[in-house]
MILUMFI-87794 format. One record per residue (C-alpha): z negated, x, y negated. Coordinates in steps of 0.05 Angstrom, whole numbers, padded with zeros to 5 digits, always signed. Each point is the difference from the previous one (the first is absolute). Last residue first. Layout:
ZXY
...
//
This chain:
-00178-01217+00149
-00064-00018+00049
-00009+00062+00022
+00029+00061-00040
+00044+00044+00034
+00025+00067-00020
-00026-00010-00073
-00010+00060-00038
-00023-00021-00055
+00004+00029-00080
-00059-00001-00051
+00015+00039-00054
-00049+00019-00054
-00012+00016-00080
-00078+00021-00010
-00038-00042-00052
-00037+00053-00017
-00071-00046-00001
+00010-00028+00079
+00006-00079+00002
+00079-00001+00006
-00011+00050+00048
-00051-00036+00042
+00037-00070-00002
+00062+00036+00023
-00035+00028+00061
-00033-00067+00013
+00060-00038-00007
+00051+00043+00044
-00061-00009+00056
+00004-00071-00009
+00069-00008+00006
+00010+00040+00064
-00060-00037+00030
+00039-00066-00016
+00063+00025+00028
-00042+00009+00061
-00007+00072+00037
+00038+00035+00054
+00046+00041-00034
-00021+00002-00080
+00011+00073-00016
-00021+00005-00077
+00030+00056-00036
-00043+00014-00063
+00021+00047-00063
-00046+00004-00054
-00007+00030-00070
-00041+00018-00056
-00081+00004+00035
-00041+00055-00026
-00068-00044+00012
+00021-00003+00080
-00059-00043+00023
+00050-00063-00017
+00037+00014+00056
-00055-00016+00049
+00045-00030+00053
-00030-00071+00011
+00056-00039+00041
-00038+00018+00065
-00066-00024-00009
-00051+00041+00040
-00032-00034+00065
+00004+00068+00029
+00056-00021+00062
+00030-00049-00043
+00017+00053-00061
+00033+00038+00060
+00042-00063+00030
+00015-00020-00082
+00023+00077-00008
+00047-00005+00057
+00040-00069-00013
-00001+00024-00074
+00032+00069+00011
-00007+00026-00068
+00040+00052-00043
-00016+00047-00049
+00017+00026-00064
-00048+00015-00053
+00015+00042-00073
-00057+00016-00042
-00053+00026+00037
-00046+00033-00054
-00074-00023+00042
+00040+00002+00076
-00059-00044+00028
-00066-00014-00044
-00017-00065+00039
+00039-00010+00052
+00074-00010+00024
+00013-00032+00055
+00062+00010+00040
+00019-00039+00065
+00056+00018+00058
+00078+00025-00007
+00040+00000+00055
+00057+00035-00022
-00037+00032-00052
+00004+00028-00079
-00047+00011-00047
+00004+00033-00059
-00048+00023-00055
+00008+00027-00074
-00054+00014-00054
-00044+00046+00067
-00053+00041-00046
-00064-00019+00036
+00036-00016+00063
-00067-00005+00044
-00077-00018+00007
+00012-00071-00040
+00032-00030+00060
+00068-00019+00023
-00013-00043+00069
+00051+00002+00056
+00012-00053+00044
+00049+00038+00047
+00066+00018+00000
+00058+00011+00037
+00075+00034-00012
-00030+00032-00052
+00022+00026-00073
-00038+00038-00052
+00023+00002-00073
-00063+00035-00035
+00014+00024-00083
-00059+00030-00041
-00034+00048+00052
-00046+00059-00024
-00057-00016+00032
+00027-00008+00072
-00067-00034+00031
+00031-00066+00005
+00055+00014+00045
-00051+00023+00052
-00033-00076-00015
+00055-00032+00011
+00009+00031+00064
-00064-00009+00024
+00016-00068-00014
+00058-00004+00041
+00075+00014-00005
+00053+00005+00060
+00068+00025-00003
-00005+00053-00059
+00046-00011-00047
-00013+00049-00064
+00010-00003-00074
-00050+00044-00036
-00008+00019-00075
-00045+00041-00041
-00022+00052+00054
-00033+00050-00043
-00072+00002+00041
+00035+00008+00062
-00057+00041+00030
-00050-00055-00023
+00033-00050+00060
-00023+00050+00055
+00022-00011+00068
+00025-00077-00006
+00051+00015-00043
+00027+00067+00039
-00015-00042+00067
+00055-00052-00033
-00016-00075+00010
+00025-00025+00065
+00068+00004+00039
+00031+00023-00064
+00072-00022-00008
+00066+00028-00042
+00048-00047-00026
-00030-00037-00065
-00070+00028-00019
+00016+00075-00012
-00026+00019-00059
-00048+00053-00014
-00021+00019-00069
-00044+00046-00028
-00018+00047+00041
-00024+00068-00029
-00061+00000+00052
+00058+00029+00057
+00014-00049+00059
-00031+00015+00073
+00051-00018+00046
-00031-00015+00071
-00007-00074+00007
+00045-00031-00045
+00057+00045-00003
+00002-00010+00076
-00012-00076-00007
+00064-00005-00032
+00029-00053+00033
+00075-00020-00006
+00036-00051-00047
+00044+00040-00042
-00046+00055-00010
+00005-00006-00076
-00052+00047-00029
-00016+00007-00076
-00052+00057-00018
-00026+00021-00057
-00054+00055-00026
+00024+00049+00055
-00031+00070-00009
+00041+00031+00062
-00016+00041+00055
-00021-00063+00041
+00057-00039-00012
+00039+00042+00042
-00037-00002+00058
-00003-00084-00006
+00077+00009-00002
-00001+00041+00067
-00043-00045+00041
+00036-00057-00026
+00063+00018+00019
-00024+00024+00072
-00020-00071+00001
+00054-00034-00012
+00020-00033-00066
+00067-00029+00008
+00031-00018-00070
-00057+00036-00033
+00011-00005-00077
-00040+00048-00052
-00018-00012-00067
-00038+00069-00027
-00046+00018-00060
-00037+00055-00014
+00026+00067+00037
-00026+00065-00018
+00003+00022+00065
+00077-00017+00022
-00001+00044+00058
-00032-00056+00047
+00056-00041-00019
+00052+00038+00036
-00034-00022+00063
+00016-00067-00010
+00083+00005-00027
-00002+00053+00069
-00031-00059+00043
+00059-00045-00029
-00016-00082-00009
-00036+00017-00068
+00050-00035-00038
-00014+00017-00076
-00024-00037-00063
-00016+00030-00026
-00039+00078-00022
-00045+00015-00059
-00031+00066-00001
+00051+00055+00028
-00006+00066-00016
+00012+00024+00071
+00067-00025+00013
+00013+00040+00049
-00030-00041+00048
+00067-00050-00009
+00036+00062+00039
+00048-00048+00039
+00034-00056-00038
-00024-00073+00004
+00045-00055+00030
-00026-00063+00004
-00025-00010-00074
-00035-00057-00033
+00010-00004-00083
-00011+00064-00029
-00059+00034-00043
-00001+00083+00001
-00054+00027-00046
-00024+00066+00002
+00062+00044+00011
-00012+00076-00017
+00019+00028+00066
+00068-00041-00001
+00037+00037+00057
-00015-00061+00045
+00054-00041-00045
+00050+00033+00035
+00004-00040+00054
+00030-00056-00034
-00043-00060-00008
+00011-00063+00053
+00014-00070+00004
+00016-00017-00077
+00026-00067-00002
-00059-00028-00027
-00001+00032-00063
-00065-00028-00030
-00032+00064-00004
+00027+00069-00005
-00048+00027-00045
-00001+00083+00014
-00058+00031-00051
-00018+00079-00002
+00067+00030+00004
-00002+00072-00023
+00047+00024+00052
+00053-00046-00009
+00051+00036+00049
-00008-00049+00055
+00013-00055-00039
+00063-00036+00035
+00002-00078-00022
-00032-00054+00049
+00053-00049+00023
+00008-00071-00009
-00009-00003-00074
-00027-00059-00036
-00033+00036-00061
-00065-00047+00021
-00043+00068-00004
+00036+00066-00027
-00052+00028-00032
-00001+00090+00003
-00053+00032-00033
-00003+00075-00002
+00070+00020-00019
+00007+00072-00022
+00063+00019+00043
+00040-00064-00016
+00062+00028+00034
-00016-00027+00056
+00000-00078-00025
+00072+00009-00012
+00003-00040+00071
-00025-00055-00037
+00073-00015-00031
-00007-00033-00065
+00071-00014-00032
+00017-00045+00046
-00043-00051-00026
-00014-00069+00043
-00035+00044+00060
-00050+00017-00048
-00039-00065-00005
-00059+00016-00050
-00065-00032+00037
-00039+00068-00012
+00044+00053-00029
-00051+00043-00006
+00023+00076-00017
-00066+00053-00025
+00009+00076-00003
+00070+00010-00028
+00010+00070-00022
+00085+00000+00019
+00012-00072-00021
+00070-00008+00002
+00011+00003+00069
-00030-00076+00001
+00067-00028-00024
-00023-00034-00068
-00037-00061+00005
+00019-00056-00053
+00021-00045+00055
-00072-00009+00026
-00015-00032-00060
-00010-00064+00025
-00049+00023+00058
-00053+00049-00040
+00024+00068+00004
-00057+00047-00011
+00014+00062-00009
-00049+00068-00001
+00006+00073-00031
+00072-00003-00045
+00013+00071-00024
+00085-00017+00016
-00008-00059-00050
+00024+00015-00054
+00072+00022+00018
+00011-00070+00005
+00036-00037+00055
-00031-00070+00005
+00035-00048+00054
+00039-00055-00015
-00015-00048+00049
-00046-00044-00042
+00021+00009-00072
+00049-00060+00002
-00044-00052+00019
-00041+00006-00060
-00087+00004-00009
-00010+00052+00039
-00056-00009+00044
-00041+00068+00012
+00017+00075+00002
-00049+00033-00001
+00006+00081-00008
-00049+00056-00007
+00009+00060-00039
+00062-00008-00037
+00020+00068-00043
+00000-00031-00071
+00038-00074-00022
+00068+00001-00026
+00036-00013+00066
-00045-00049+00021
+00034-00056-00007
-00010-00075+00027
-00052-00023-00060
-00028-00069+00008
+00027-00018+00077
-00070+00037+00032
+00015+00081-00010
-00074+00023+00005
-00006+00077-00013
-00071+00022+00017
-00032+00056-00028
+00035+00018-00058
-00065+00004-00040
+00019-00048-00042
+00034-00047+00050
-00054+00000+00045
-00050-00013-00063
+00038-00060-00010
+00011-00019+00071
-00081+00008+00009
-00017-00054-00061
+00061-00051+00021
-00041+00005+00067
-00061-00016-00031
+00018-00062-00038
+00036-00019+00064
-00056-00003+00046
+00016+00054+00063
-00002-00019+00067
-00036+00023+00057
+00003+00002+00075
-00024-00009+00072
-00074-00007-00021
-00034-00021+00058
-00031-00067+00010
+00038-00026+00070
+00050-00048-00038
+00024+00057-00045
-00037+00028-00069
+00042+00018-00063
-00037+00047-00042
+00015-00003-00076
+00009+00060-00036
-00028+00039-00070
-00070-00052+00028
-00039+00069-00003
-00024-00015+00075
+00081-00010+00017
+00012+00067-00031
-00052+00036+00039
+00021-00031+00071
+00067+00018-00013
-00029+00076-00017
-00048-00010+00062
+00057-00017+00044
+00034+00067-00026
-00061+00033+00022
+00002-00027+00070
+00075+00008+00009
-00003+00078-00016
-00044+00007+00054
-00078+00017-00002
-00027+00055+00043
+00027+00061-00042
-00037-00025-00062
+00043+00022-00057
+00068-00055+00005
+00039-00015-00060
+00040-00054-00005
+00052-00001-00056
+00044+00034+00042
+00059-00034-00006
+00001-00015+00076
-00071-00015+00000
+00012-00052-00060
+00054-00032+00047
-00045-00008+00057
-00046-00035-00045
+00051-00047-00021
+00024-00019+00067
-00065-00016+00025
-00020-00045-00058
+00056-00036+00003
+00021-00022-00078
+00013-00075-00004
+00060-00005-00057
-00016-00038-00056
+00029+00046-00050
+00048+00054+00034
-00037+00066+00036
+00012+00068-00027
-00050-00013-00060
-00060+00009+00062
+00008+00066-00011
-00037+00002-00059
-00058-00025+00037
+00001+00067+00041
+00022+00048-00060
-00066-00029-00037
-00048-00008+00069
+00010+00086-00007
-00012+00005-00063
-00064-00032+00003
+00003-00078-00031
-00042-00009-00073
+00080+00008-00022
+00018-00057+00039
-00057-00050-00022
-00002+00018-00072
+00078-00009+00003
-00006-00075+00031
-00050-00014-00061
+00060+00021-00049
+00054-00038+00046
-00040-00068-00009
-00009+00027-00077
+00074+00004-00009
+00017-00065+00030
-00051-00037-00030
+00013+00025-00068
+00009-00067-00046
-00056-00049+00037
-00051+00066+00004
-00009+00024+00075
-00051+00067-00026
+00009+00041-00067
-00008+00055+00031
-00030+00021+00072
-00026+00066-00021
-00055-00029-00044
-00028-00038+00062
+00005+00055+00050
-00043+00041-00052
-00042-00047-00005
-00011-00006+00080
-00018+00075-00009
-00052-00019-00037
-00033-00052+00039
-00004+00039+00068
+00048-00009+00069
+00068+00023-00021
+00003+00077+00031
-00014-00030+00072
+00072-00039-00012
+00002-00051+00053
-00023-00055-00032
+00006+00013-00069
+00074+00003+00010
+00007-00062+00050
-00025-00034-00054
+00040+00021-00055
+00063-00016+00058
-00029-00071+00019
-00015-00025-00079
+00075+00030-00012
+00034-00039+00044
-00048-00067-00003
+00022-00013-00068
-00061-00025-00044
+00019+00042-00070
-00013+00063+00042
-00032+00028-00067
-00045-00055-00006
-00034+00024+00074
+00007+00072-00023
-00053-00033-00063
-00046-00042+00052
-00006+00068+00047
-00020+00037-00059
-00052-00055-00021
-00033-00008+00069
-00009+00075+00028
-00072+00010-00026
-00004-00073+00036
+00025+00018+00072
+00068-00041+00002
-00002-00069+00022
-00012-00054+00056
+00062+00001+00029
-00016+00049+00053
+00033+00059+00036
-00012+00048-00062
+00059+00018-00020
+00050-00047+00021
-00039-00065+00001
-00026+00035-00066
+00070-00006-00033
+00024-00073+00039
-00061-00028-00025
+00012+00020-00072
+00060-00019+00004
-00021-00072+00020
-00049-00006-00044
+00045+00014-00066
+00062-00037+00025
+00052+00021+00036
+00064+00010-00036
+00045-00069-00009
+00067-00013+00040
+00047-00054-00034
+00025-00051+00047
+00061-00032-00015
+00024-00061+00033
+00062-00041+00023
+00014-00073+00000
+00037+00004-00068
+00041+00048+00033
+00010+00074-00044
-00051+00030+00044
+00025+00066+00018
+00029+00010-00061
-00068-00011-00037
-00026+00051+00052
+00059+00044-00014
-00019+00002-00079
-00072+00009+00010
+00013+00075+00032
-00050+00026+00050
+00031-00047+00059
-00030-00046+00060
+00037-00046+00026
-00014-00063+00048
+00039-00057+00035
-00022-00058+00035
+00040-00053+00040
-00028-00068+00004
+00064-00027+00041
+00047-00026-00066
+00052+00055+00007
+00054-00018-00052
-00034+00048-00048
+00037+00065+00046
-00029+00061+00009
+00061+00059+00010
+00023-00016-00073
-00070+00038-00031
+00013+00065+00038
+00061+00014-00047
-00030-00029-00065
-00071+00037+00022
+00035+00062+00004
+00027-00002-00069
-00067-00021-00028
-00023+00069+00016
-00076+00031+00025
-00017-00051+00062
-00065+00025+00027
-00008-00047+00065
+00052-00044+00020
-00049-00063+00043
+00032-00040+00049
-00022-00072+00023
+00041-00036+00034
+00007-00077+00025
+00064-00003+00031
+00073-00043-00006
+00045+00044-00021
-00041+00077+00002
+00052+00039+00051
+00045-00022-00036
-00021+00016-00066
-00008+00067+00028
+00063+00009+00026
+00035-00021-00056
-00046+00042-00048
+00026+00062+00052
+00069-00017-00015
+00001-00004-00065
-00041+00069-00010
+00049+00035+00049
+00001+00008+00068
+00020+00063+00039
-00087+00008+00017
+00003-00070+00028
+00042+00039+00062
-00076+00016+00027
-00025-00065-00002
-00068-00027-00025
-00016-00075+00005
-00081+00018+00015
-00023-00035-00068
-00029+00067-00024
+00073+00028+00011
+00031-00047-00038
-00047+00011-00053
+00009+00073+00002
+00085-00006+00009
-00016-00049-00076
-00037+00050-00037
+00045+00066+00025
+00065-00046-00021
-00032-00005-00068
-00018+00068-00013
-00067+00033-00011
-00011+00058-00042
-00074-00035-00026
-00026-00027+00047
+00008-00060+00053
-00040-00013+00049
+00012-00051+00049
-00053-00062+00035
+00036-00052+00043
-00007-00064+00026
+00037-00059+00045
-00037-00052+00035
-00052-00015-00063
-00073-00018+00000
-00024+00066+00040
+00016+00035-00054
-00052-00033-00053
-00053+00054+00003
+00043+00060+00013
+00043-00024-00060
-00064-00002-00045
-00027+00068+00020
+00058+00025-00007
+00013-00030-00072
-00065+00027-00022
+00008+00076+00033
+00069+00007-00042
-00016-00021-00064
-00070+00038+00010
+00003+00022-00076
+00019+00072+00007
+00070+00000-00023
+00007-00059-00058
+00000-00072+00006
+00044-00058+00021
-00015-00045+00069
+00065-00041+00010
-00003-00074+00028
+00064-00034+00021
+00006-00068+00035
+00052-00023+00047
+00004-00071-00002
-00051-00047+00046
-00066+00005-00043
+00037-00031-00065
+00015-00069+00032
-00066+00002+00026
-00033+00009-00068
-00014+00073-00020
-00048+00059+00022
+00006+00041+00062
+00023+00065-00025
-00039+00001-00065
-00054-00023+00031
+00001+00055+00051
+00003+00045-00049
-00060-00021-00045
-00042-00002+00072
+00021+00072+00016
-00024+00020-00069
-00075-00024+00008
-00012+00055-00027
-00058+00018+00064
+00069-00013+00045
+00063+00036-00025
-00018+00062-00041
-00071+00002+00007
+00014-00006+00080
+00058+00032+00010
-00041+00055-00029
-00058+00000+00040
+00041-00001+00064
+00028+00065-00032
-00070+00022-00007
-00019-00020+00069
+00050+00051+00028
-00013+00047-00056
-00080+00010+00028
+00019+00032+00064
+00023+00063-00043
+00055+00038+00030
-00032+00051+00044
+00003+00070-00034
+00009+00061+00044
-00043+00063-00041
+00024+00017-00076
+00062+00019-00032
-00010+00048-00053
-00004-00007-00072
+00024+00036-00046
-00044+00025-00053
-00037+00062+00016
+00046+00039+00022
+00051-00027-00061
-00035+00045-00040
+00055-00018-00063
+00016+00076-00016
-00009+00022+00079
+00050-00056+00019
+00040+00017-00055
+00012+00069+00018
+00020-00011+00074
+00049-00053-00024
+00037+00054-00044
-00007+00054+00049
+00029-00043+00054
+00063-00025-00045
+00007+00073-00012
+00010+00025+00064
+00041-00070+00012
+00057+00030-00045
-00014+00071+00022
+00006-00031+00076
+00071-00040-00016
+00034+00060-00043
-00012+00051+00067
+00028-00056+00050
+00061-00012-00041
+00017+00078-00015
-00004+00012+00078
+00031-00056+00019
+00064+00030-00045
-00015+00063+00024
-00007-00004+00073
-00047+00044+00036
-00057-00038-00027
+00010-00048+00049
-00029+00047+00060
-00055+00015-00037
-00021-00074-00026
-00010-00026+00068
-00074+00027+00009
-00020-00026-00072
+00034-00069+00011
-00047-00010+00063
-00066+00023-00037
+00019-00049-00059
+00009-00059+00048
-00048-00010+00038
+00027-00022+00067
-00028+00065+00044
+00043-00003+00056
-00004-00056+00058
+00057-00034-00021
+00044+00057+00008
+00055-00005-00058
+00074-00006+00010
+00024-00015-00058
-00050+00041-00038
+00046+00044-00051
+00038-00058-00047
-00051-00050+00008
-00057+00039-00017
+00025+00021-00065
+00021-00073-00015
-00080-00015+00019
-00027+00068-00043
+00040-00015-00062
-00013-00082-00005
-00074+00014+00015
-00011+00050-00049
//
């Protein structure tokens, strides 16, 4: 239906009015007189709706037949992703690595030998098959032992990998990258790599090597001459490449084992149930006979659990029988592969339809790859697979709740960034293999990856990714197949980028990213063709390296615009205003901002732009449904901020990123009054607060949703502090001062800060007491000794004594020590003390303890 109604549309709607009804089925009915006047069109049109009249009647029919009503599911209310996973995934580095006592067996392995035997390259490969924790082990092992060696590296392999791909990553990883590298062959990159090794102590680790061929190529660029300690590790699913791996005498094997009894079992009700203790007892024997059937690999252990976690229609005794008689035979020694993929099945098809197509999807991206979570919700809405029924809620919040539904039901693995959030996902290869299958049955996804180069046998192509191809030759010559004129969404993944046909080939194209693909080295792609794509939605072109934005006026469906990481591009072309339907518009800085930007009334997520332009300002204020906006002020005067505080206060902003270059904002801080769906608000490193915000110090509980807050206000106090304190909802605090005072963290505020920051010119003493910042993970501050030994003086208090072992969530600090004006000695023994008191608190917390020294008496 959608292949006859999208060409019809193409051929009669050139020149559509964006603000017309867009559905599609009322707009082909009002076009269809006209058209009927010719015969031929007449005769095609006619043939097309009797075909799909019966397709209709057909479905219609079943659905009553099999009551589908009352089956399907449908989506539910915004789902958070579950605050337990982050622990669990701890939990399973953990069993895998640590509570096995695995890590230790590694590191042995790595370190063990006479001295002779220490200095030459040694080899250690970790063998086992998917789902083990091959991968998890050996990084927790290299990120132990890093810090050891000058020169290190961590690369994924897979399974379509080439050689030359292995050894640009590793070069890469070890920050020698150059762009002509790219020209070089295999011998030429192992040259520069062994060069670039002579005489260091490395330690690199190839993770999931598949073919001994690859290792004999990648294998000459390490060479046994080097007698400096260096380490390297493998991890592979096939026992003969391990043995490869290590064919030195001085090299090791390590053979992964499933987890054992206990420890699966903790890892199942950890996941369940919160608690390692164990299952309720009527639930004891089923859970012990799913437990046998996951044979002790932590893959399948995660996803059962996740499924009797978060599916309400899994929570008595029998129907946890049923679950077990559905999974099969379970992880048996001669059908692991199978069974992993049978348990993966339960999983998907327990999914709604809807989270089905969406994790499905997820087949368009290459193994290994780090899937944004931004950019793949925007391209479900531009598929439609997001379905919006509460008028309130945008498309963006629902699709967040599918991401955040899959990554509860373990199908994908959240990636989180320095500052906690979940930035991305990727996908475990046992259950990617399990979505490209069903892709390819259902012809949802065609993945051309170097393994099979033609399509011209396949079915009408639906959506295309192309991925690394495997030989030089096929990578600038283009496909041209009449198969693939239906195609919905690409995905051109950087070494494939050749393989693109001209973009005017794609008449009912609704998703292009070309994200990181360098176009301007193929002639054949000319972006101004992008017009003709009538249908497109989603439009990628970050880090393309073009210098000038392409013409899109006439894409009048265009929900998403990424032009980031071009950072040649100094304006957008005017006609860009006429895109009523644009939501998303991401770009690197911009002077030069067309007229009419108020036009752009759908907008939700907008940055970063230069605000220096009173029209750019004003135009903001039409932007209501507005979410998320970086902004630069190159001159912020006040009439500027008059007007962007106006604007901001007809919108729902949730965050906010300000760079004011330098200049006060005490405008914004006195008199704007920010919406309660504030969330974030950053703007710590060029804009300045005279004193705390009124709109903080007003009425904390009004920003009940603010998670994170990075401000630099001039001078803090403890009223200050404790203002801060009252903001319930806050996770992350940078603050930055240009003085401060001896402030005291108590156990009043910060309930749920895991993450502070503090930063100050002048800085004075902290003390943290009893009870402070209960699940604060993450502290960086610094000291002014010469100023907090004056202070402790005054109170008779002792001034090296900062209370940081009060702070019972303790992981890691961060301590600047300004030492102008006090003894070396003092210096020393206030290093001492603070080290004495981490090495004495129970979580062992990593630190750094860096000075400042200006000058130091007596040095």
């Amino acid at each position: 239906m959608e292949d006859v109604v999208d060409k019809f549309l193409v051929r009669v709607d050139d020149s559509s009015d964006p603000a017309a009804n867009s559905n599609k089925i009322k707009r082909l009915t009002k076009k269809m007189a006209g058209l009927f006047t010719k015969g031929k069109t007449h005769h095609e049109i006619a043939n097309a709706i009797k075909d799909i009249n019966k397709q209709v009647q057909e479905v219609a029919s079943r659905r009553v037949r099999y009551n589908v009503d009352n089956i399907v599911t449908m989506p539910a209310g915004m789902t958070p992703i579950d605050p337990r996973l982050r622990a669990l995934y701890t939990e399973v580095t953990e069993l895998v690595g640590i509570a096995g006592k695995r890590d230790q067996e590694l590191m042995k392995l790595l370190s063990e030998g006479d001295d002779e035997s220490k200095k030459k390259l040694k080899i250690v490969s970790v063998v086992g098959f998917g789902g083990l924790g091959k991968t998890t082990l050996v990084k927790t092992v290299y990120d132990k032992i890093k810090g050891e060696f000058g020169c290190r590296a961590f690369v994924s392999v897979g399974r379509n990998a080439s050689a030359k791909k292995i050894l640009m990553d590793i070069l890469l990883a070890l920050d020698m990258y150059e762009s002509h590298f790219a020209i070089l062959g295999e011998t030429q990159l192992i040259d520069k790599l062994r060069e670039r090794l002579e005489n260091k102590r490395y330690l690199i680790v190839i993770d999931d090597i598949w073919d001994e061929k690859l290792w004999t190529i990648i294998n000459w660029a390490f060479s046994k001459s080097n007698n400096f300690g260096s380490r390297l590790m493998t991890t592979t699913r096939i026992f003969s490449v391990s043995k490869l791996c290590c064919s030195s005498t001085n090299d090791s094997v390590y053979q992964m084992e499933p987890l054992s009894d206990d420890d699966s079992k903790r890892l199942f009700c950890k996941r369940i149930f919160s608690q390692e203790s164990g299952c309720p007892r009527e639930l004891e024997e089923v859970s012990t006979r799913i437990l046998k059937k996951c044979g002790g690999v932590p893959l399948a252990i995660i996803t059962i659990a996740s499924l009797l976690a978060n599916d309400q229609h899994l929570k008595r005794e029998d129907e946890w029988h049923v679950l077990l008689e559905s999974i099969g035979r379970g992880l048996a020694e001669d059908h692991v592969v199978e069974e992993m993929r049978r348990i993966l099945s339960f999983s998907y098809y327990d999914l709604p339809s809807h989270l089905r197509t969406c994790l499905l999807y997820l087949s368009m991206f290459p193994e290994d790859h780090e899937i944004m979570k931004d950019q793949l919700i925007w391209m479900w809405i531009a598929e439609s697979f997001v379905q919006c029924e509460k008028l309130k809620t945008s498309l963006f919040e629902i699709g967040e709740t599918y991401f955040n539904e899959l990554v509860n039901r373990s199908l994908i693995q959240p990636v989180y960034n320095f500052r906690g959030f979940v930035y991305a996902c990727r996908v475990h290869d046992s259950v990617l293999d399990l979505i490209c299958s069903l892709s390819s049955e259902d012809n949802f996804v065609t993945i051309l990856n170097g393994t099979d180069e033609s399509i011209s046998s396949r079915r009408n192509v639906r959506r295309l990714s192309l991925q690394n191809t495997i030989k030089e030759e096929h990578r600038t010559m283009p496909l041209i197949s009449g198969s693939i004129l239906q195609v919905r969404s690409i995905a051109t993944f950087k070494s494939a980028i050749g393989l693109l046909p001209p973009l005017s080939s794609f008449a009912v194209l609704c998703v292009l990213d070309l994200t990181g693909c360098n176009v301007g080295d193929h002639n054949h792609l000319n972006l101004q063709e992008l017009g003709t794509l009538f249908h497109l939605r989603y439009l990628g072109l970050a880090d393309i390296e073009i210098s000038e934005a392409p013409e899109v006026g006439k894409l009048q469906f265009l929900q998403v615009l990424d032009l980031s990481g071009n950072y040649d591009i100094k304006e957008l072309p005017s006609s860009v205003t006429k895109l009523r339907r644009l939501m998303c518009l991401l770009t690197e800085p911009l002077w030069n901002l067309p007229d009419g930007l108020g036009k752009l009334a759908s907008m939700e997520v907008l940055g970063e732009i230069c605000g220096d332009s009173l029209c750019t300002v004003k135009a903001l204020g039409n932007m209501k449904t507005l979410r998320k906006l970086q902004i630069k002020f190159n001159d912020l005067s006040m009439e500027l901020e008059e007007a962007f505080m106006e604007s901001l206060g007809v919108s729902n902003i949730q965050s906010l990123e300000i760079d004011a270059s330098g200049a006060s904002m005490d405008l914004l801080g006195e008199r704007w009054v920010p919406p309660s769906s504030l969330r974030e608000f950053i703007a710590d490193r060029h804009g300045i607060f005279s004193t705390l915000p009124a709109w903080i110090r007003r009425n904390p509980s009004h920003l009940s949703q603010l998670y994170e807050l990075h401000i630099w206000v001039k001078e803090v106090g403890q009223e200050d502090l404790e203002f801060l304190g009252r903001l319930s909802a806050l996770h992350r605090l940078t603050l930055r001062t240009t003085r401060q005072r001896k402030l005291f963290f108590s156990a009043d505020g910060f309930r749920c800060l895991t993450t502070i920051v503090l930063v100050c010119r002048s800085p004075g003493q902290i003390v943290f007491l009893p009870g402070a910042l209960p699940k604060a993970e993450t502290v960086k501050f610094e000291i002014g000794l010469r100023v907090a030994k004056e202070e402790a003086a005054g109170n008779g208090g002792d001034w090296f004594d900062l209370g940081m072992g009060h702070l019972m969530s303790l992981q890691k600090v961060h301590v600047r020590f300004y030492t102008s004006g006090v003894m070396v000695g003092e210096v020393k023994q206030a290093r001492a003390a603070l080290e004495n008191t981490l090495h004495a608190h129970p979580n062992r917390p990593v630190f750094g303890v860096f000075f400042i020294p200006n000058i130091v008496h007596g040095t």
